[in-house]
C-alpha positions in Angstrom: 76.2 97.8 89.6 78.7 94.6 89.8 82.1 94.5 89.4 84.7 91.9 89.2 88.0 89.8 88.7 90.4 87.1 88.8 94.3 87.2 90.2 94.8 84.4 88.0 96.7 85.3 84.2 94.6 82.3 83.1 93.1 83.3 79.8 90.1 81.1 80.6 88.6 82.5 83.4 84.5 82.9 83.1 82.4 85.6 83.3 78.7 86.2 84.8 76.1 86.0 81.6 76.4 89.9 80.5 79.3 90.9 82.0 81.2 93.4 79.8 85.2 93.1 80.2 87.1 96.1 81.8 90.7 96.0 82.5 92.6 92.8 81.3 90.8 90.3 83.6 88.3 92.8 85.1 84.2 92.8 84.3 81.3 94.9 85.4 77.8 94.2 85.3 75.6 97.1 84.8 75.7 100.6 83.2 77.7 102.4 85.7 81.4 103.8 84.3 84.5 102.1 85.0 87.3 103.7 83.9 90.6 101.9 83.0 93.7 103.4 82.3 97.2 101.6 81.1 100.6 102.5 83.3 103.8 100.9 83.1 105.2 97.5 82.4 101.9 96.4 81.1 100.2 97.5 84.4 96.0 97.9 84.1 94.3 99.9 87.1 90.8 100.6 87.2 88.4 102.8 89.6 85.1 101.1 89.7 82.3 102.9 91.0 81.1 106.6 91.3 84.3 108.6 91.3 84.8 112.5 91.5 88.2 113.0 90.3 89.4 114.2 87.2 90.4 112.2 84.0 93.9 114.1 84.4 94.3 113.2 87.7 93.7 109.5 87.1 96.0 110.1 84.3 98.4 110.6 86.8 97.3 108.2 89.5 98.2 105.6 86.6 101.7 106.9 85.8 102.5 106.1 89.8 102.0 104.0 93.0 98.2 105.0 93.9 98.7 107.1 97.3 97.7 105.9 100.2 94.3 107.9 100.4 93.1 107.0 96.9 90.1 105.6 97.9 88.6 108.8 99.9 90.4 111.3 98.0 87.8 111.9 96.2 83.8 112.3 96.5 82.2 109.4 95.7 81.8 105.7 96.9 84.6 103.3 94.5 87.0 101.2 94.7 90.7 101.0 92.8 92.1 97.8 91.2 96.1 97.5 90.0 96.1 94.6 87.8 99.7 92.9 87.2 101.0 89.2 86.1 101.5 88.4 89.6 98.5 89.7 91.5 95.5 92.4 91.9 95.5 94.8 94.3 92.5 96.4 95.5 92.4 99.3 97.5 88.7 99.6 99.4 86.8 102.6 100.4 87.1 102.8 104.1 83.4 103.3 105.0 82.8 99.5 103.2 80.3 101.8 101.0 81.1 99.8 98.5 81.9 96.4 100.0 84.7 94.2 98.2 84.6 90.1 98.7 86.9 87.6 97.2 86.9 83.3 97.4 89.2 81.5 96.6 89.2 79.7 92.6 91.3 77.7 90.8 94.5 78.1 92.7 94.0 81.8 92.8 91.3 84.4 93.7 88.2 85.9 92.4 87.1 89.0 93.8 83.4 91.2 93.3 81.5 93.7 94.9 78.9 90.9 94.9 79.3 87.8 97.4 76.3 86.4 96.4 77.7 86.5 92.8 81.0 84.7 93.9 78.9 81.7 95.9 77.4 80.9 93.0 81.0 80.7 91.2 82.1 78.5 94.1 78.7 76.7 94.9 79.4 78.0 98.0 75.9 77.9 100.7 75.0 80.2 103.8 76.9 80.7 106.5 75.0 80.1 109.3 77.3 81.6 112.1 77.0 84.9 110.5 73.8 84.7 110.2 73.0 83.5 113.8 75.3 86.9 114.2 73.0 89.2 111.8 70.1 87.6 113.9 70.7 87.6 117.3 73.6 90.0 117.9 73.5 92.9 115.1 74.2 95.2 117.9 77.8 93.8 117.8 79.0 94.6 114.2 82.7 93.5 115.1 81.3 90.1 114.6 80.8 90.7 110.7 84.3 91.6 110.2 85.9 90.0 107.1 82.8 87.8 106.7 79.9 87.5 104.1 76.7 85.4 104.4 78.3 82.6 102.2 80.7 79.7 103.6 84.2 81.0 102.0 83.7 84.5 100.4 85.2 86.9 102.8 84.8 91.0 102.8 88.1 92.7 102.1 88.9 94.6 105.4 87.7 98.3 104.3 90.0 101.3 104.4 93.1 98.8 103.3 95.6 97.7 100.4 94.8 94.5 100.1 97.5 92.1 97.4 95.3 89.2 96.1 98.6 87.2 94.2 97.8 85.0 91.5 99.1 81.9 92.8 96.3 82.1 95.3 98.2 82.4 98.6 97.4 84.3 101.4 96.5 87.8 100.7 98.7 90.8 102.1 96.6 93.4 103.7 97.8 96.7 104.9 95.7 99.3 106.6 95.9 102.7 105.1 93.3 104.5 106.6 93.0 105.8 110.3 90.5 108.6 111.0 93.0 110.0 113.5 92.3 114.0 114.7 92.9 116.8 112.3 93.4 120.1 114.4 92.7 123.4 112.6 89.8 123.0 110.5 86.5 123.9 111.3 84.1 120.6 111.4 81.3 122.3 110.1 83.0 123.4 107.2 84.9 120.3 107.0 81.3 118.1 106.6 79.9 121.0 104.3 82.5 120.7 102.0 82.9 117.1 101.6 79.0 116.6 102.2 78.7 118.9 99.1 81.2 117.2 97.1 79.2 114.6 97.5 76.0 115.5 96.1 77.4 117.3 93.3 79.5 114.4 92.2 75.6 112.7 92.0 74.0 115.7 90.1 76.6 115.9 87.5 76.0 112.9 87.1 72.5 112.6 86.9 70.9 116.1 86.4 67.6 114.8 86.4 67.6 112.9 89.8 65.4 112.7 92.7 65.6 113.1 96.4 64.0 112.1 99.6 62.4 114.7 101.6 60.9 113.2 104.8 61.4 117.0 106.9 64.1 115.6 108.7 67.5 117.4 109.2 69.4 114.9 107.1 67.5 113.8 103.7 66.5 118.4 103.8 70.4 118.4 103.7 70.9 116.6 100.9 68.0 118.1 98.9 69.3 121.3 99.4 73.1 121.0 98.9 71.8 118.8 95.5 68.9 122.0 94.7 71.6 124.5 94.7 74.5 122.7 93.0 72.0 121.8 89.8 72.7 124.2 86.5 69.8 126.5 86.2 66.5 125.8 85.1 66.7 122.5 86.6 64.3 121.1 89.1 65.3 119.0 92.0 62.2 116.4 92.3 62.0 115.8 96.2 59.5 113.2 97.4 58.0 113.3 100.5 56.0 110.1 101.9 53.0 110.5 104.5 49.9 108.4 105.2 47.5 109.2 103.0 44.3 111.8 104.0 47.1 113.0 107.0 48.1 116.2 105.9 49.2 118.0 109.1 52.0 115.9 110.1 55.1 117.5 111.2 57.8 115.8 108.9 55.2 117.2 105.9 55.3 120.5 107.4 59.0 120.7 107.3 59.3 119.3 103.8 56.5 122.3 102.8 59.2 124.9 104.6 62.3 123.9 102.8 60.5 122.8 99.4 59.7 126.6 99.5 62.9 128.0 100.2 64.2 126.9 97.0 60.7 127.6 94.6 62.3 127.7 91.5 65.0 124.4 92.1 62.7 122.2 93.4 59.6 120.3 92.7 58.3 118.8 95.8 55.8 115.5 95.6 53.8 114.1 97.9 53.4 110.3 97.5 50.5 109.3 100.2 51.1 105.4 101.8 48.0 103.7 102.0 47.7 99.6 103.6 49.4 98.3 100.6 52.5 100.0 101.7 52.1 98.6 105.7 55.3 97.3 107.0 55.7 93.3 106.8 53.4 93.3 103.9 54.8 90.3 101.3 58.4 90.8 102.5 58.8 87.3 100.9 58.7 88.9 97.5 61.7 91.0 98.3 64.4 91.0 95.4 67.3 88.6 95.9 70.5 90.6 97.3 73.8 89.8 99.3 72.2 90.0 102.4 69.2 90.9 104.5 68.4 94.6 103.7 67.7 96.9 106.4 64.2 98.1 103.9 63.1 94.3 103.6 60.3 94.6 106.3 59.4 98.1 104.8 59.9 96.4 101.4 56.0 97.6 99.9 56.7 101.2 101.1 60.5 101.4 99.5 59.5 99.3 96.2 56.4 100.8 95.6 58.3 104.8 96.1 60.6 103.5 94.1 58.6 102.1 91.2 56.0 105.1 90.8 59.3 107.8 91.0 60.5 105.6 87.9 57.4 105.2 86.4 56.1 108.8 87.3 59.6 111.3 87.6 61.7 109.5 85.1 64.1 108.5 87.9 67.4 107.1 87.3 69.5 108.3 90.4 68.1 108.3 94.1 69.3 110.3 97.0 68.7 109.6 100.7 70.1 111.1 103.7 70.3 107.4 104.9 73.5 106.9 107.3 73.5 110.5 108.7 72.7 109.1 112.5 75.6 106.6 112.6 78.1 109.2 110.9 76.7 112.7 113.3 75.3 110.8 116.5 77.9 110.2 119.6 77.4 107.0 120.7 77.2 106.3 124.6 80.9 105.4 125.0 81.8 109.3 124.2 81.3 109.6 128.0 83.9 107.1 128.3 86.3 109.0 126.4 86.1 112.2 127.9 86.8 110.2 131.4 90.1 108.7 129.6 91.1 111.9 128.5 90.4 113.7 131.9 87.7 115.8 130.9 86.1 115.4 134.1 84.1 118.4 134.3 82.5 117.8 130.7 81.8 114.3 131.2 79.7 114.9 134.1 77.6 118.0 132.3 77.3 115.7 129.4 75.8 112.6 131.6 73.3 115.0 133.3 72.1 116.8 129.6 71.9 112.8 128.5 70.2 111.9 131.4 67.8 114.5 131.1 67.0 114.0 127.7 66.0 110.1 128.1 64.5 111.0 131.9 66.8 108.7 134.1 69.7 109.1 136.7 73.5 110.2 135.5 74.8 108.1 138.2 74.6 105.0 136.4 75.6 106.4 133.2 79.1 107.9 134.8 79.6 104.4 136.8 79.5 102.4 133.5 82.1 105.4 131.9 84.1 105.1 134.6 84.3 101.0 134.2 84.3 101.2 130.4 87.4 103.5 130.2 89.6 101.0 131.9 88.7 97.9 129.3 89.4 98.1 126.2 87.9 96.6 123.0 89.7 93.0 122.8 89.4 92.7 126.6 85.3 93.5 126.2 85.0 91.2 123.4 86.9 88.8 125.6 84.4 89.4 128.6 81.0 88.8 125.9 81.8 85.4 125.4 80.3 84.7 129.1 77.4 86.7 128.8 76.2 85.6 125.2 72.6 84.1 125.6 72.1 85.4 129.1 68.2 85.9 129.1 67.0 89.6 130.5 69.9 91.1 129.9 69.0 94.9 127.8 72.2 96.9 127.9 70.5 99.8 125.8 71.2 103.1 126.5 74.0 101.8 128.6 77.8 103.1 128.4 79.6 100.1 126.7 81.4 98.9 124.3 78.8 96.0 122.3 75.6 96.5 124.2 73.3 93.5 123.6 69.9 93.3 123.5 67.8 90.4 125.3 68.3 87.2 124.1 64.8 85.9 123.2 63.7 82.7 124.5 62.7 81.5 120.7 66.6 81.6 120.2 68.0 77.5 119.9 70.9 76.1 122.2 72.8 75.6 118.5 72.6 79.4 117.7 73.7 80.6 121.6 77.0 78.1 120.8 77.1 79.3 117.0 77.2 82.9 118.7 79.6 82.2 121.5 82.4 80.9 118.7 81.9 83.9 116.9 82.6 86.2 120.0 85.8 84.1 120.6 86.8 84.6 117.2 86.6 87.8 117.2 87.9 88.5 120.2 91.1 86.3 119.1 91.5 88.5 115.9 94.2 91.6 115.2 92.1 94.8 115.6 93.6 96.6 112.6 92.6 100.1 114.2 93.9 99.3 117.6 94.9 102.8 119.6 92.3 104.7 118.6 89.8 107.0 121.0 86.6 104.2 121.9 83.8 106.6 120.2 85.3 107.0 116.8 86.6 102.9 117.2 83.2 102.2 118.3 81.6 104.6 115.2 84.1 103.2 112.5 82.4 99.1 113.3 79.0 101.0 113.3 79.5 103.3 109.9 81.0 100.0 108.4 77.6 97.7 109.4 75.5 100.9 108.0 77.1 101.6 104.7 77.3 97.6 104.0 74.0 96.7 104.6 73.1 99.9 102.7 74.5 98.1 100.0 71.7 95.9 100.0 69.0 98.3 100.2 70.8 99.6 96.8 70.4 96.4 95.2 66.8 96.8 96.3 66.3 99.8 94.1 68.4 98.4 91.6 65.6 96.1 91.0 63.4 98.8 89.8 65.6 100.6 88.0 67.5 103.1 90.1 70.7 103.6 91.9 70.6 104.2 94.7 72.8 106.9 97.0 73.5 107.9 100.2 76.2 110.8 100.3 76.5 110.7 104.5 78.2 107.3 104.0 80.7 108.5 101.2 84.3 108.3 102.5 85.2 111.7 102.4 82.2 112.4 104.6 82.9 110.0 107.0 86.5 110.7 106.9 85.7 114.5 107.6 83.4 113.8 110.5 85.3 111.2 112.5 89.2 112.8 112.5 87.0 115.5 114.8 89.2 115.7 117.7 87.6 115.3 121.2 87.7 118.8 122.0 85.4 119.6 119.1 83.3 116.4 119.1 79.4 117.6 120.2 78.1 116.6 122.9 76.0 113.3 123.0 72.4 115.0 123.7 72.2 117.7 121.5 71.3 116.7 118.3 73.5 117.2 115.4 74.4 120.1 115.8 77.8 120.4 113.5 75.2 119.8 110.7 73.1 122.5 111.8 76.0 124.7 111.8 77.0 123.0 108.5 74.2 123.8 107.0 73.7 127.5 108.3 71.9 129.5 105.5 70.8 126.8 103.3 68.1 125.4 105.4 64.5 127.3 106.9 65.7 128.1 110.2 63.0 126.1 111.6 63.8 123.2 110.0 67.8 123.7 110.9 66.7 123.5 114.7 64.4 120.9 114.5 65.4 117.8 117.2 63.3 115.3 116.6 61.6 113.5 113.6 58.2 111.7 112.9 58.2 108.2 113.6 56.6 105.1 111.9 56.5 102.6 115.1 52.7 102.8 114.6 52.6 101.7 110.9 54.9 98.6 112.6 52.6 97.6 114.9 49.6 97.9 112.6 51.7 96.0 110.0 52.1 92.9 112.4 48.6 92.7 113.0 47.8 93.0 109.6 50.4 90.6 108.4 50.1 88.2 111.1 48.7 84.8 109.2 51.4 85.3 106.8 54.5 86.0 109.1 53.4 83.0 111.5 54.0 81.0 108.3 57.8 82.0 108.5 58.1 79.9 111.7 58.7 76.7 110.1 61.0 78.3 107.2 64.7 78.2 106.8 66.0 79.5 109.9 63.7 76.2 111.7 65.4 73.8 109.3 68.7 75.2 110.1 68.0 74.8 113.8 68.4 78.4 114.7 64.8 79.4 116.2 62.4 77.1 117.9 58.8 77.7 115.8 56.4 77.3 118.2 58.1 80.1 120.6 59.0 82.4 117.4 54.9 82.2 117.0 54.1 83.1 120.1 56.7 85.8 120.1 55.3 87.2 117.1 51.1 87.0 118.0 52.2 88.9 121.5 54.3 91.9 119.6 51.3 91.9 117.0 48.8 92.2 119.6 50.6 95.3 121.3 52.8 94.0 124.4 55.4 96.0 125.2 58.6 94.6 123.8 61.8 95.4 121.7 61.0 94.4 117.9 64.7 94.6 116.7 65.4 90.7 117.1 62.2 89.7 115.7 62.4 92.3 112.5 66.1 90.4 111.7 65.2 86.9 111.9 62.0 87.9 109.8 64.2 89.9 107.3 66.7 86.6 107.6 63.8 84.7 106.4 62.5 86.8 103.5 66.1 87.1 102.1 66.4 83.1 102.6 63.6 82.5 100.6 64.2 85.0 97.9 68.0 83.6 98.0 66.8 80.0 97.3 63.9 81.1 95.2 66.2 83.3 92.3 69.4 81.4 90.7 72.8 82.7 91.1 73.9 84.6 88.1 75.3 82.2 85.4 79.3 82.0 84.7 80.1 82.0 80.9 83.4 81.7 79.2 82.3 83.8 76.4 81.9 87.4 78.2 79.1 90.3 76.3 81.9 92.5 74.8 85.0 94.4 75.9 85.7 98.0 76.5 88.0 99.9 75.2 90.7 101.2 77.9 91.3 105.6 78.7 
């Protein structure tokens, strides 16, 4: 699913081969519905995407000047396009759940929801600041603002109005969304009701999709919302991974307990993971995307799921509960918060429950509060330009605003610098949601890196045949959880529980309290080892030739993780998943432009 466009009135723009026309100067690739509708003065607007509204009230968001919460009005993840003589307007979601780019072309602009699609209309290569950025610091997603992984082809700032003219000047961007507190409403039955929306908007669509079912509290959300919006006598066919012969696990003893509260909605499979599906395995043969996907080290799992759910369920629509920790989890700097706002008392029961839960001292944690409410966001953007590249430092689980992992010793003096610039660029830019409480700032960069990169992981699917969705990232559901006020927020260590309450009837009540979840770090370790040979191979790849690792240091790196020591893996996973999408990116062609489009569609 690919859309597209030119500002330019020039008759002879091109098109990617296959690209059906919508709009006047608009094209889609793929079978998703775009629907256009005429207004006034020869106006064209289009809503590209998955959109719940109405075709009467798109009828009337033609006749007038699209509101300013068009783009989360709705359930759904899309995107709405005003196309006049003098410019296109695009108004993006503001969860980036559907990520808009644009480049400059031909004295105007071209804009897509694919970047890689637009460097190939531009020629345009990799930019290797961003990704020295997606390697080394993804832990500070305020770096990846307006940016894409291609020199020139920048991401529309999300939640905005954003004027594209046709004469190719700078664009106009105003904000229009700030998740600012809503007082009187109920945030559990604010989330159930969007979350809901949601889901339903996907079974309409797609009666006959599928779900994930992994036991947890999120993806058992979804499949029941989605089992009990479904007309009846329809099944819901949830699929629950587990290694194979292991039949005892907890996450498959959860999936048993909800499958069974719905018996006559849903259909609950078990697909069993054998060494074929070990993480690392052939990540080099991951489809080619817009950027490194979060799946592409657990590419043989997700591909393979994916594949046999097509080949075996008839599967056309996916649902995960993908996103639901960044959307429901506070993050540290809630402590910080609650000391701004001189909620003294709670702060301190909240940094003794946290520091219970992860067995350490609340002093620290309230010290770094206490220093963390008096700097703000520019000023501690300002301060990480210092401290970029400084080895041993591990802020995790610390109260601040970018906590950075340790800088490995593979890491090249030319990526430190690369990183460094990037800081002071982004420390030098407008924050377009300046004001706001440091949590929900803090969540809104975090949401944003989730939902983008979950982008990728739907172009993933794509590639067998599915689309992909993840409703905790739609707009109206992130809306609905961050304009929470503080005195509603939950507290940091207890684990979701406006979901549970969300949720109350509709899940096994076992399931409802469950507070943990099974984990896979084994099946990562095992994966190294068996993948070893082949990942050492990745040494000397692109990100050597670019100058951004030092090989013989990334090997070492690698055997020692592989052989057990204890470590953090999230460094290593990106520049391998940097690598694999490098490869696949210079193995597969950009999409071809043609002046001669498929076909055109006939406008609502």
């Amino acid at each position: 699913m690919i859309f597209g466009g030119f500002s330019t009135t020039s008759p002879h723009v091109p098109f990617p081969v296959g690209a059906a026309i919508v709009g006047s100067r608009s094209w889609r690739l793929g079978g998703v519905p775009a629907r256009a509708l005429t207004g006034g003065a020869g106006q064209r607007m289009l809503v590209v995407g998955r959109c719940g509204a109405s075709d009467f009230e798109l009828s009337l968001l033609a006749r007038a000047i699209p509101p300013g919460d068009v783009t989360w009005r709705w359930p759904g993840a899309y995107t709405v396009i005003e196309e006049s003589a003098t410019a296109v307007v695009v108004h993006t979601d503001p969860a980036a759940a559907q990520p808009v780019y644009a480049t400059r072309w031909k004295g105007g602009w071209a804009w897509s929801t694919s970047a890689r699609l637009l460097a190939g209309l531009t020629g345009a290569s990799v930019d290797v600041q961003r990704l020295a950025c997606a390697v080394f610091l993804p832990s500070v997603p305020a770096l990846a603002a307006g940016r894409s992984f291609f020199d020139g082809v920048h991401q529309l700032a999300p939640g905005s109005r954003i004027v594209l003219p046709a004469d190719g000047t700078d664009p106009i961007v105003t904000t229009t969304w700030r998740p600012d507190p809503v007082f009187g409403q109920s945030p559990d039955i604010r989330l159930h009701d969007a979350l809901a929306a949601a889901v339903s908007l996907r079974t309409a669509a797609d009666p006959g999709l599928s779900c994930d079912l992994s036991g947890g509290l999120d993806s058992t959300s979804i499949a029941a919302l989605a089992a009990t919006s479904l007309p009846a006598g329809r099944h819901l066919n949830a699929v629950t991974v587990h290694p194979r012969g292991d039949f005892d696990g907890a996450d498959l003893h959860h999936a048993r307990l909800a499958a069974a509260r719905y018996p006559r909605r849903i259909s609950h499979h078990l697909l069993p993971l054998t060494e074929q599906h070990l993480p690392y395995t052939s990540i080099t043969d991951v489809p080619v995307t817009d950027e490194p996907a979060p799946s592409t080290l657990t590419r043989a799992r997700m591909m393979g799921q994916m594949v046999w759910m097509h080949d075996a369920l008839g599967t056309r629509m996916h649902l995960t509960g993908d996103g639901g920790d960044s959307v429901l989890f506070q993050p540290p700097i809630h402590l910080a918060n609650l000391i701004r706002h001189r909620r003294l008392r709670r702060a301190v029961s909240e940094a003794f429950g946290w520091a219970r839960l992860r067995h350490t001292s609340a002093g620290p944690l309230l010290r770094d509060a206490v220093r963390t409410a008096r700097t703000g966001r520019s000023a501690a953007l300002a301060a990480l330009v210092d401290t970029v590249g400084a080895p041993g430092r591990n802020d995790h689980g610390r109260v601040t605003w970018f906590p950075l992992l340790p800088h490995p010793a593979w890491a090249t003096e030319l990526a430190t610098g690369l990183l460094a610039e990037a800081v002071r660029q982004a420390a030098a830019s407008t924050d377009l949601l300046s004001g706001m409480d440091f949590a929900v700032r803090v969540l809104v960069d975090e949401i944003r890196e989730v939902a983008r990169t979950a982008a990728a992981d739907a172009q993933l699917a794509a590639a067998s045949g599915i689309e992909m969705h993840n409703p905790f990232l739609d707009p109206l559901v992130v809306d609905a959880v961050l304009a929470t006020p503080l005195g509603h927020r939950p507290p940091s260590h207890i684990y979701k529980p406006t979901l549970s309450r969300a949720m109350a009837g509709l899940l096994p009540p076992k399931v409802a309290a469950r507070s943990t979840k099974g984990s896979f770090d084994a099946d990562h370790y095992t994966g190294l080892r068996v993948n070893l040979a082949d990942l050492s191979t990745l040494a000397d790849g692109y990100l050597a030739t670019l100058g951004l690792i030092h090989p013989g240091r990334f090997r070492r790196h690698l055997a020692q993780a592989a052989a057990g020591l204890p470590m953090p893996l999230a460094t290593l996973e990106q520049a391998l998943a940097a690598e694999a999408w490098l490869t696949a990116h210079r193995r597969d062609d950009a999409s071809m432009w043609t002046t001669s489009p498929a076909r055109s569609e006939p406008h609502d």
